[in-house]
C-alpha positions in Angstrom: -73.4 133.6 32.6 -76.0 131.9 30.3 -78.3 132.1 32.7 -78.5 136.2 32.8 -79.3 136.0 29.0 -82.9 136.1 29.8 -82.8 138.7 32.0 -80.6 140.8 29.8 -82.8 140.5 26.5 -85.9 141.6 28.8 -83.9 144.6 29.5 -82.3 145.4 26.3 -86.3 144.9 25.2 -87.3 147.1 28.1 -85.4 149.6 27.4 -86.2 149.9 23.3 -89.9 150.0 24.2 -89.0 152.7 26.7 -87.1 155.1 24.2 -90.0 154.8 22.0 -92.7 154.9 24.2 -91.2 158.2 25.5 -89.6 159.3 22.0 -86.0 159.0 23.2 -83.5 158.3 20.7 -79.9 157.9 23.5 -82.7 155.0 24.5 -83.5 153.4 21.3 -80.0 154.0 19.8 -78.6 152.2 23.2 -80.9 149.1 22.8 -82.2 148.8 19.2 -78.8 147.6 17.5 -78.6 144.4 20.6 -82.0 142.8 19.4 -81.4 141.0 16.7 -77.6 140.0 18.0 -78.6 138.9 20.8 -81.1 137.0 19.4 -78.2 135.5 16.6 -75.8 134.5 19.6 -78.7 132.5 21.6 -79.3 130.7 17.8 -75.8 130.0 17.1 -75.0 128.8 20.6 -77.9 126.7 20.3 -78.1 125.1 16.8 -74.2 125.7 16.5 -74.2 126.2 12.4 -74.7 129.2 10.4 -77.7 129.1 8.2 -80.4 131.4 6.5 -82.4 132.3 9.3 -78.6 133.5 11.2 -78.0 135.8 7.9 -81.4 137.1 8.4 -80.7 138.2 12.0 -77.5 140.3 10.4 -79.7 142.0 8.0 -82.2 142.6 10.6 -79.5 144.2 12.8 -78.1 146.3 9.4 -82.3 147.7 9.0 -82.7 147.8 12.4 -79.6 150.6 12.3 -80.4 151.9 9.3 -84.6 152.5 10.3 -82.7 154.9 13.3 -81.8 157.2 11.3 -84.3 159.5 9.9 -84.8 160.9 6.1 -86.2 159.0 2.8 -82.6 157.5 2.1 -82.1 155.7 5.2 -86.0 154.3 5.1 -85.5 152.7 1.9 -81.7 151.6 2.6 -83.5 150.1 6.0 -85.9 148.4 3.4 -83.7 147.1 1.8 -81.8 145.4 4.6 -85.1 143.9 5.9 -85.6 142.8 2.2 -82.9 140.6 2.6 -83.8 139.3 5.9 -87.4 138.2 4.2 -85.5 136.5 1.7 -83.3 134.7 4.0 -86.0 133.7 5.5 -88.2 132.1 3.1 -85.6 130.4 1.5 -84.9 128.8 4.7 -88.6 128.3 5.4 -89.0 126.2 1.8 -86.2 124.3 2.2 -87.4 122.9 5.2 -90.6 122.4 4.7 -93.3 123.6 1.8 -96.4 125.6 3.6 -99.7 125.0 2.4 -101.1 126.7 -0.7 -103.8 128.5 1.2 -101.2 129.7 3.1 -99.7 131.4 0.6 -103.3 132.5 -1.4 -104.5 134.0 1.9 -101.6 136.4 2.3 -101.0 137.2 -1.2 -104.7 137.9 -0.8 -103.7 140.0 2.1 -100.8 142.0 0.2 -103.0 142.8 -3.0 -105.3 144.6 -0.3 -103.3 146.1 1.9 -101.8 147.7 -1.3 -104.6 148.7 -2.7 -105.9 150.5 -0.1 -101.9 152.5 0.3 -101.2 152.9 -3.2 -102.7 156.8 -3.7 -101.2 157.6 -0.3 -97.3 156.2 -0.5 -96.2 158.1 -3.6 -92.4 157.6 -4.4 -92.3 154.4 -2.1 -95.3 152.8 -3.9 -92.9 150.4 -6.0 -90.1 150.1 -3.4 -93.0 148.7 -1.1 -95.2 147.0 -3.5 -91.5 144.7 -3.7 -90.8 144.9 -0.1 -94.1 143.6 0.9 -94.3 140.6 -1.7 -91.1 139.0 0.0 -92.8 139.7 3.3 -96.3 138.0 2.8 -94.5 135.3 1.1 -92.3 135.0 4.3 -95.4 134.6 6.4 -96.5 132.3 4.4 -94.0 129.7 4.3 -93.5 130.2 8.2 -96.9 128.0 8.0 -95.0 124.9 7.2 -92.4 125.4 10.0 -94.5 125.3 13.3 -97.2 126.9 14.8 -94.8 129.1 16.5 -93.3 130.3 13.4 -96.6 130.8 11.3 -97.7 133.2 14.4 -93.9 134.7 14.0 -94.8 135.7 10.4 -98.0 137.0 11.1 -96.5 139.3 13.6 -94.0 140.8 11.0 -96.5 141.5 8.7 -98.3 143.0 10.9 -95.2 145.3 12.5 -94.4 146.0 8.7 -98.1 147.1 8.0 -98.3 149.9 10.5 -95.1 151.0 8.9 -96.6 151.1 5.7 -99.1 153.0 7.7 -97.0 156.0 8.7 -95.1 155.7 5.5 -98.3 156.8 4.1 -98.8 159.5 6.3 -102.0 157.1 8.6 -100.7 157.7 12.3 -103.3 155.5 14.7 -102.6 156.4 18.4 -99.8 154.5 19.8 -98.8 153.1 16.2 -94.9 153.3 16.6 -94.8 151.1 19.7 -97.2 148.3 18.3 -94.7 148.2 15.4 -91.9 147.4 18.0 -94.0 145.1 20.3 -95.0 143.2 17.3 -91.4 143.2 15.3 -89.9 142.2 18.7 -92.4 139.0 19.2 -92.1 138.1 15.7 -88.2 138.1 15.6 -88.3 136.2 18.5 -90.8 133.5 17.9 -89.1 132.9 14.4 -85.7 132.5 15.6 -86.8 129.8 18.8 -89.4 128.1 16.1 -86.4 128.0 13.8 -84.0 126.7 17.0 -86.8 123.8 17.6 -87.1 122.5 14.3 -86.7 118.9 14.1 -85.5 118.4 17.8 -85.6 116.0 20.1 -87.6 116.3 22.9 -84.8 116.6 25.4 -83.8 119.9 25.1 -80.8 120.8 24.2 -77.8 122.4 26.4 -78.6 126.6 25.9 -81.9 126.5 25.2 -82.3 128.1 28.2 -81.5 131.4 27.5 -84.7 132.7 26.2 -88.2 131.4 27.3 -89.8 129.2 24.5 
């Protein structure tokens, strides 16, 4: 049964991609909620503990449900959700290991900008963001000091997060809401096999088959 797991993440991925690509919501609704879980399960079966980076995954799934629905409310109740997953995160990412200061000067760097350039344009979510996106460039940055995997992992989020930011603010770039998929997708799941390797050996251990790595 393990073995299908690649196979059915690829489709559950397929099929997300699909719904928004075409703007179907039975298609989004159907594969959304699986891609953190699924991504959880292969963690759990493989590191077999619950940590930070697991309690990350359930918020993820929580934002992930919440980001479905549409309105103001459920944006910043989505926010909020992913707020927690960024905190889970770095505090996880610290403990393990301390990421270089540049690290952290670059993307601060990188957040002062980026906000900058949104503030006129985000209105009510100005503060709710200017918070959100803190946590998040000090996510990416301590994803540095886990692996090259991860610090590409944290990149990606910021960079799913910024072309939300982006419609938030009323800036809609052609094909914007599937490269905020394609990149939230690659980042969750370059954090969470970065997070599985940590401190491994080299053999590899029994489930770490189920997702390529």
């Amino acid at each position: 049964m393990r073995r299908l797991w690649p196979g059915l993440y690829a489709a559950v991925v397929a099929v997300e991609l699909a719904g928004v690509a075409l703007d179907v919501p039975a298609l989004q609704w159907a594969a959304k909620p699986l891609l953190a879980p699924l991504l959880l399960a292969w963690l759990l079966r493989v590191r077999r503990t619950w940590d930070l980076v697991a309690a990350g995954l359930v918020f993820a799934t929580a934002g992930d449900v919440a980001l479905l629905l549409p309105g103001t409310t459920a944006f910043l109740v989505g926010m909020g959700c992913f707020l927690g997953t960024q905190l889970c995160l770095l505090t996880a990412f610290l403990r393990h290991r301390r990421a270089p200061l540049a690290a952290f000067a670059g993307y601060l760097a990188i957040w002062a900008g980026a906000n900058a350039l949104l503030w006129e344009r985000l209105g009510d979510l100005r503060l709710p963001v200017l918070g959100y996106s803190l946590a998040l460039s000090l996510m990416a940055a301590a994803s540095v000091g886990v692996s090259r995997r991860a610090a590409v992992g944290g990149a990606l989020f910021l960079v799913s997060d910024l072309l939300i930011g982006l419609g938030a603010a009323g800036v809609e770039p052609t094909g914007r809401r599937l490269a905020v998929m394609v990149t939230y997708i690659a980042a969750l799941v370059l954090l969470t096999t970065a997070w599985a390797r940590r401190e491994l050996p080299d053999r590899r251990p029994e489930g770490t088959e189920l997702l390529p790595v």
